[in-house]
C-alpha positions as CSV (number, residue, x, y, z in Angstrom):
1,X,-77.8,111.6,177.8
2,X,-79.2,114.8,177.6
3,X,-76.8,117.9,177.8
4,X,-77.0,121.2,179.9
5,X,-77.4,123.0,176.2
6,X,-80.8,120.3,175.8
7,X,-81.8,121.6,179.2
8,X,-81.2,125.0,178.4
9,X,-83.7,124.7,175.2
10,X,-86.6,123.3,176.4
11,X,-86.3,126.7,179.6
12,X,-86.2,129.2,177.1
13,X,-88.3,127.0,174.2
14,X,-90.8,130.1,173.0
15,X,-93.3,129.8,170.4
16,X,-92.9,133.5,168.8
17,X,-90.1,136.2,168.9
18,X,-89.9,137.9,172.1
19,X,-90.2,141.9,171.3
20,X,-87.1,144.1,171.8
21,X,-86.7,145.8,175.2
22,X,-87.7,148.7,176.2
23,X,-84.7,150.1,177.2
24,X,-82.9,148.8,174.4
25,X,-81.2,151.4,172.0
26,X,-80.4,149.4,169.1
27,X,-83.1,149.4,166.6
28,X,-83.6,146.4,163.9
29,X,-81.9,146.7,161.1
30,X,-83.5,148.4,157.7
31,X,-82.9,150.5,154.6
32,X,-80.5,153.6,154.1
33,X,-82.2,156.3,155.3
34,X,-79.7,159.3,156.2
35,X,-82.3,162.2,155.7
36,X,-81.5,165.3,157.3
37,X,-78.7,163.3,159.7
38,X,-76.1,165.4,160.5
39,X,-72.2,164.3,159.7
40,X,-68.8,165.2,160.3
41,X,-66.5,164.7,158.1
42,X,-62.6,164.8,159.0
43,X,-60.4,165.1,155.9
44,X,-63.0,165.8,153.8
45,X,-61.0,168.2,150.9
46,X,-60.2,165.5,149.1
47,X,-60.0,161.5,148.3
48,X,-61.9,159.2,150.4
49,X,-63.1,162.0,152.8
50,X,-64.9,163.7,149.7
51,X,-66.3,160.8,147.9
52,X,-67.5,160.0,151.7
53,X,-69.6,163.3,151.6
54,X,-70.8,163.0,148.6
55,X,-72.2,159.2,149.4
56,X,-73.2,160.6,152.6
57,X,-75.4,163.7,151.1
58,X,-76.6,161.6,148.2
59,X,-78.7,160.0,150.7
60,X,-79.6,162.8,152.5
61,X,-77.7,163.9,155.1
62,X,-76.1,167.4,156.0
63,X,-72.5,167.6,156.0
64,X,-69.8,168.9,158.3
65,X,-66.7,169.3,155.9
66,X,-63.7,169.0,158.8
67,X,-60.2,169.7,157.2
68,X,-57.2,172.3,157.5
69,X,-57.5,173.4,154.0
70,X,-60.5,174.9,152.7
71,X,-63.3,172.3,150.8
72,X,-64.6,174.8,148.7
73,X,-64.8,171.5,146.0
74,X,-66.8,169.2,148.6
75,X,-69.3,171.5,150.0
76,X,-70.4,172.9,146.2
77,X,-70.7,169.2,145.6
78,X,-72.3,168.8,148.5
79,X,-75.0,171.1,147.7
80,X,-75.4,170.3,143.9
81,X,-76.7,166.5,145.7
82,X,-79.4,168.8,147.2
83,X,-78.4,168.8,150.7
84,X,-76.7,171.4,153.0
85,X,-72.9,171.5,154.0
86,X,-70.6,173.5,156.2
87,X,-66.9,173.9,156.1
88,X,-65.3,174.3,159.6
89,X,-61.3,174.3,160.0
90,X,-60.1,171.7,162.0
91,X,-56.6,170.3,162.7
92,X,-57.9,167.0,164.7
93,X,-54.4,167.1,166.2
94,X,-55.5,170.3,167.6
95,X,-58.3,169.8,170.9
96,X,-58.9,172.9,170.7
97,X,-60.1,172.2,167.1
98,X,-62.4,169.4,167.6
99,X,-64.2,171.0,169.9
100,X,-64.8,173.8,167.8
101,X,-65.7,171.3,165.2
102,X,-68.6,170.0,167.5
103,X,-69.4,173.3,168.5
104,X,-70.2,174.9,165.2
105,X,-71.9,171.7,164.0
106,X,-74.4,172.1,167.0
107,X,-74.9,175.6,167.0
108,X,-76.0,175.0,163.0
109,X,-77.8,171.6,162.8
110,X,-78.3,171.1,166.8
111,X,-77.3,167.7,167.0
112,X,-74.3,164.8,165.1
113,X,-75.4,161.7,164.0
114,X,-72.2,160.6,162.1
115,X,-68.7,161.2,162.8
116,X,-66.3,159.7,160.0
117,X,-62.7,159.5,161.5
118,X,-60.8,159.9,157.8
119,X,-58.3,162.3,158.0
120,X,-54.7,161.0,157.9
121,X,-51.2,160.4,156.9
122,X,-49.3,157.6,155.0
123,X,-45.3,157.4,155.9
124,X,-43.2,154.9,153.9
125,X,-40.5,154.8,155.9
126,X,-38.7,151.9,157.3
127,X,-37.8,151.7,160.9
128,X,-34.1,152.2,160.7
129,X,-34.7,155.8,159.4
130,X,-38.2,156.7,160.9
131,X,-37.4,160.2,162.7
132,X,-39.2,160.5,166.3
133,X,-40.7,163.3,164.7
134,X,-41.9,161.4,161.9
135,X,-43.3,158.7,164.3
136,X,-45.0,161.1,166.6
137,X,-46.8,162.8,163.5
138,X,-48.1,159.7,162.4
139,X,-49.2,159.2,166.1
140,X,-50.8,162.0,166.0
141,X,-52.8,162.7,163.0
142,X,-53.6,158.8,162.5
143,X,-54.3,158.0,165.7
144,X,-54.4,160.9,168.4
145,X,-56.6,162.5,166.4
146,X,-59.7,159.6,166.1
147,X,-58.9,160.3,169.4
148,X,-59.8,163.8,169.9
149,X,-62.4,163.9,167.6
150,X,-64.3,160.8,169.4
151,X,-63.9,162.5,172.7
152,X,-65.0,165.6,171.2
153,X,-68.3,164.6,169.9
154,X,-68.9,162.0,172.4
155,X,-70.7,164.3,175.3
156,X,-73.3,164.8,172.4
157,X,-74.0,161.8,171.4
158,X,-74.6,160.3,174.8
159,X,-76.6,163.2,175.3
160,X,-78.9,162.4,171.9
161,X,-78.5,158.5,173.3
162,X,-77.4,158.1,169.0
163,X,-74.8,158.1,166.9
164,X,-72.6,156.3,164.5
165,X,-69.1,157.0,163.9
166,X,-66.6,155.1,162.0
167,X,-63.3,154.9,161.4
168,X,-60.5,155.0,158.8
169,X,-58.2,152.2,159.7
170,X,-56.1,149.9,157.4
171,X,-54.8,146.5,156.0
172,X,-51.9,147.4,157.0
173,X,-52.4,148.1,160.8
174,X,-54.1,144.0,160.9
175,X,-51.5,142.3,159.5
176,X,-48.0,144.5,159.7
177,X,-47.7,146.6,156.9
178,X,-47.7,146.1,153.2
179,X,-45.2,149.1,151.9
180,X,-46.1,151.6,155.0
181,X,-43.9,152.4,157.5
182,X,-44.2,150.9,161.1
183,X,-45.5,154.3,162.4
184,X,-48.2,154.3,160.2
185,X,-48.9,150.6,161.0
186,X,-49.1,151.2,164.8
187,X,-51.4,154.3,164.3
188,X,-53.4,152.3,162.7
189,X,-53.6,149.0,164.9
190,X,-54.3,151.7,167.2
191,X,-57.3,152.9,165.7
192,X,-58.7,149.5,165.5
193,X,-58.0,148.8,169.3
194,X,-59.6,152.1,170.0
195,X,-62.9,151.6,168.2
196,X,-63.3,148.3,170.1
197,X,-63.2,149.9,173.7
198,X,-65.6,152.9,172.2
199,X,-67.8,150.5,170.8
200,X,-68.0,148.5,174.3
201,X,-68.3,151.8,176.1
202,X,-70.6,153.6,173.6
203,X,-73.1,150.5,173.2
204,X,-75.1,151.1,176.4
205,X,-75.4,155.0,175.3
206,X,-76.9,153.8,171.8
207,X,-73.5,154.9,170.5
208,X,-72.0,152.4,167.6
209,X,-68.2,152.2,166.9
210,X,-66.7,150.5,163.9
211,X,-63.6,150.8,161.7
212,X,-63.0,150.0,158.1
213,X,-59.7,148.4,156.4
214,X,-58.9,150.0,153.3
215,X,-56.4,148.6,151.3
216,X,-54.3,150.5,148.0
217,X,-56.8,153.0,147.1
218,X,-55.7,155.8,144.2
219,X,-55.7,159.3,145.9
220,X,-54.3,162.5,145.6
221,X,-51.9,161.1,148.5
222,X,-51.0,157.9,147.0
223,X,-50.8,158.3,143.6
224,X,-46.6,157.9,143.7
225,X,-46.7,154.9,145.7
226,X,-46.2,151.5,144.2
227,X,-49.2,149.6,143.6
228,X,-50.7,147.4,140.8
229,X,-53.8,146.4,139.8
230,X,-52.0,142.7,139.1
231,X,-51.3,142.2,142.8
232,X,-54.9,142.7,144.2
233,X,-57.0,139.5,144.4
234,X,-60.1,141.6,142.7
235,X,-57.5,142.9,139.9
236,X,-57.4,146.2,140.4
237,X,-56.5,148.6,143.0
238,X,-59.6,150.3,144.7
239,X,-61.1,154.3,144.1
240,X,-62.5,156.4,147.5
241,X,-66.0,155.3,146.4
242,X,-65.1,151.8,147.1
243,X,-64.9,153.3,151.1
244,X,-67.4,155.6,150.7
245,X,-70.2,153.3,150.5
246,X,-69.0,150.5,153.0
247,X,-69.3,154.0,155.0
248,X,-72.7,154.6,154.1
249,X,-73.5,150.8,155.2
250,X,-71.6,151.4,158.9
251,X,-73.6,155.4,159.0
252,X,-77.0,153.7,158.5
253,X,-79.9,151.6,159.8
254,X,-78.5,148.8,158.1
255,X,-75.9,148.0,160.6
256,X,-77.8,148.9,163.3
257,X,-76.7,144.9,164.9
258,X,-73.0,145.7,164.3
259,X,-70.6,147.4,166.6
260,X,-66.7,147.2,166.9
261,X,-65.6,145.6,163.9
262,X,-63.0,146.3,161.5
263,X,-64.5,145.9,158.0
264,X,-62.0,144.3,155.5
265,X,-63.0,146.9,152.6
266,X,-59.4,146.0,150.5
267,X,-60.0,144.0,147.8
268,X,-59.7,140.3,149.5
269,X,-55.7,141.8,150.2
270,X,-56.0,140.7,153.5
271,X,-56.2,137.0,152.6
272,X,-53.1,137.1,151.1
273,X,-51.0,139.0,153.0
């Protein structure tokens, strides 16, 4: 008996590789090659957000430090790589902000072809004492403002018909939490939703949308929570290069078949939570 699939085959049987089409905005895949690409980078003072820039101008590209305190650290190391940076205040909770963000980066490079969502917060809180004020700040920086600096660069991107942005998510907003607060853990969860509708949305417009997962990572922010080395599955708990390059991979031609995933960049946590 043959089956429909059978049937199928021998219509569409071809004896070399069709090319891409014409239309089509999604290159093949190949090497890292962020030479004079222009990225933003939201929380980029300190921890994953500087070790991002510096992965990020290491191979090549021009960087858009995004942060409410001044990254006088990241853009001289910026520079010291060889490549060109620019501080701009933003408070991505702020619209206001993020479109001055875009604006400045535009008026000095004249185009964005990276956006890293990083900049964040980390409650601990447990849900009997979680303040709605507590919540809504989570909300807010976490989630509201991927948000507004998505939206904010957007316009631009569609306009360039390019452009790669990912995402700071977490373990924690896939599988329920492993010491953060439930705030943080919908924020997150949130994220991970939201990069699946950009991706959809943004996919036509040559526009790719993913997320990574971090798990424990040592930062400036972290360094009084609870973690071990003994409790991740790879035996120790991870550094803001660890994200930093799966960045790089998401940012560049390498991923260029990839769009609205969430990248399990934790350790192998996530199998055993």
């Amino acid at each position: 008996m043959v089956t429909p699939w059978e049937e199928l085959f021998k219509k569409v049987k071809r004896e070399e590789i069709p090319p891409i089409p014409a239309n089509c905005l999604a290159p093949v895949s190949g090497p890292i090659n962020l030479r004079d690409k222009i990225a933003i980078v939201t929380g980029a003072k300190g921890g994953i957000g500087r070790a991002t820039c510096f992965a990020l101008a290491r191979e090549g590209a021009k960087i858009v430090a995004a942060d409410i305190q001044p990254c006088d650290e990241t853009v001289e190391g910026v520079k010291a790589l060889g490549s060109d940076a620019l501080y701009v205040y933003t408070d991505v909770t702020k619209p206001d902000d993020c479109n001055k963000m875009v604006k400045a980066t535009v008026e000095r490079y004249g185009r964005i072809d990276i956006l890293v969502n990083n900049a964040g917060i980390c409650d601990r809180t447990i849900l009997e004492e979680v303040t709605l004020e507590e919540w809504n700040r989570n909300i807010e920086v976490d989630l509201t403002g991927t948000f507004l600096c998505t939206k904010a660069v957007w316009p631009v991107m569609k306009q360039q018909k390019s452009g790669k942005i990912v995402c700071i998510g977490s373990v924690a907003g896939k599988v329920g939490g492993v010491i953060s607060g439930p705030h943080y853990v919908a924020a997150k969860a949130g994220v991970h939703a939201f990069v699946k509708w950009c991706a959809k949305h943004g996919a036509p417009h040559g526009i790719y949308v993913n997320a990574i997962a971090p798990g424990p990572v040592w930062t400036a922010m972290t360094l009084e929570f609870p973690y071990t080395d003994a409790a991740q599955p790879l035996g120790r708990v991870g550094r803001p290069e660890d994200i930093a390059e799966a960045v790089i991979f998401l940012a560049s031609d390498m991923s260029n078949w990839i769009t609205g995933i969430t990248l399990d960049v934790n350790g192998g946590l996530f199998m055993t939570l």
